[in-house]
C-alpha positions as CSV (number, residue, x, y, z in Angstrom):
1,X,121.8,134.1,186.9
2,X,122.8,137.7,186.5
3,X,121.0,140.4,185.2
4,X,122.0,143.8,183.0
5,X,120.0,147.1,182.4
6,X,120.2,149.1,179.5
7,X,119.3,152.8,180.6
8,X,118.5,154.9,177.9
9,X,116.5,158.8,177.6
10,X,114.1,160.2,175.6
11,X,112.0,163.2,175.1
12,X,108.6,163.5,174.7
13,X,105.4,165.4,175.2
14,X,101.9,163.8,175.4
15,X,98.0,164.8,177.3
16,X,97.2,162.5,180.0
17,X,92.9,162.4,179.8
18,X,90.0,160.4,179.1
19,X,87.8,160.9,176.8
20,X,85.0,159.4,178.8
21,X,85.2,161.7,181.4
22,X,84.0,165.2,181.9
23,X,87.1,168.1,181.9
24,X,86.4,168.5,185.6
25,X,87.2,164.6,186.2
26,X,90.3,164.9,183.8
27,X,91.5,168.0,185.4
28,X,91.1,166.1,188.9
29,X,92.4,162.8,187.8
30,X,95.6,164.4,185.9
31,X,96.1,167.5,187.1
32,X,98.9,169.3,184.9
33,X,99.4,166.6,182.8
34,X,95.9,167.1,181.6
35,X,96.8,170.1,179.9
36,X,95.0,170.4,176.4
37,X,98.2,171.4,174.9
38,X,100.3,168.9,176.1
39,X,103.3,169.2,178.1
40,X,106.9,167.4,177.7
41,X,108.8,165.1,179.4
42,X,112.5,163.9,179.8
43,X,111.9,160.1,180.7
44,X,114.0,157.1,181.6
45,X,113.7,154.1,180.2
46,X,115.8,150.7,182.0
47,X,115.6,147.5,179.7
48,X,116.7,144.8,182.1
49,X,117.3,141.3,180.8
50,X,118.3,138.3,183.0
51,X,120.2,134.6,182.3
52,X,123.1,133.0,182.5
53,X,126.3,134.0,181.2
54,X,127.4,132.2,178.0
55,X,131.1,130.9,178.5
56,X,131.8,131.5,174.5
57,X,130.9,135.4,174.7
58,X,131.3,136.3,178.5
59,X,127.9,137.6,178.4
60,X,124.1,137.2,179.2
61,X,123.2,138.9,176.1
62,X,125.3,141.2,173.4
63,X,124.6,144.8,174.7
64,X,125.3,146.6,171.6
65,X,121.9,144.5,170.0
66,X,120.0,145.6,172.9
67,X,120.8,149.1,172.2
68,X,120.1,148.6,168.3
69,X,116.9,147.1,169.0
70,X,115.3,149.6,171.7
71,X,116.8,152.5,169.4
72,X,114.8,150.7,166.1
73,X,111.7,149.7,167.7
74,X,111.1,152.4,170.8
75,X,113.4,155.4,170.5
76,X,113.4,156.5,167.2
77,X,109.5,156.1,167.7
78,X,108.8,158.2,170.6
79,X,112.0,160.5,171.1
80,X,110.4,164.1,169.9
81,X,107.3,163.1,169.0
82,X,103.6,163.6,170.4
83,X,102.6,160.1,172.4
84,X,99.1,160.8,171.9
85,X,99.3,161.9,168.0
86,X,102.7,160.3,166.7
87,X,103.0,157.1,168.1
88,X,101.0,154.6,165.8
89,X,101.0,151.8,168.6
90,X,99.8,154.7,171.8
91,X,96.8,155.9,169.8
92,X,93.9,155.2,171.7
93,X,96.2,154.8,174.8
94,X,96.5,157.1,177.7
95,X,100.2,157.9,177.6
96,X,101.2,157.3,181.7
97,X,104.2,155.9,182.7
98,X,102.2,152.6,183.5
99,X,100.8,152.0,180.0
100,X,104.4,153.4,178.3
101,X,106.2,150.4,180.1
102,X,103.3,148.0,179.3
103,X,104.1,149.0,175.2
104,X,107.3,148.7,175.2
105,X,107.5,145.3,177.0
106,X,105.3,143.9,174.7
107,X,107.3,145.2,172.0
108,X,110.8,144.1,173.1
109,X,109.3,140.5,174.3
């Protein structure tokens, strides 16, 4: 078994609180990324995918899919937008890094 990451970058800004706690608590739990104006980020995102190489193609799985796919379904999405306003699938989420990784494996599962 072998595996293969896709690495690719988007841009994004978002507001890291709850809306159950008090702005002290937000401000304490967040810090800066509590800000109610939101703040940007350049993030990372590394789709790994493991198997077996197929002996027809030479490959665990065709790369140039794997880039259409996360461009359709996460990328064209998220890149430029608002995580807290823009994204149908984050409303109601708090954007971390945690939860972001959590949506997009459930999306490219």
């Amino acid at each position: 078994m072998i595996f293969i990451t896709r690495k690719i970058e988007f841009s994004a800004g978002h507001r890291l609180f709850n809306p159950k706690f008090s702005d002290q608590k937000n401000e304490a739990t967040f810090g800066l990324c509590n800000n109610p104006n939101g703040h940007g980020h350049n993030y990372v995102l590394e789709v790994t995918l493991s198997g077996e190489v197929c002996k027809d193609t030479g490959m665990v799985f065709d790369l140039k899919e794997l880039k259409k796919l996360t461009q359709r379904e996460i990328i064209d999405k998220v890149d430029h937008k608002n995580l807290n306003v823009d994204v149908e699938y984050l409303k109601g989420v708090i954007p971390t890094a945690e939860n972001l990784a959590i949506k997009f494996w459930e999306i490219l599962e």
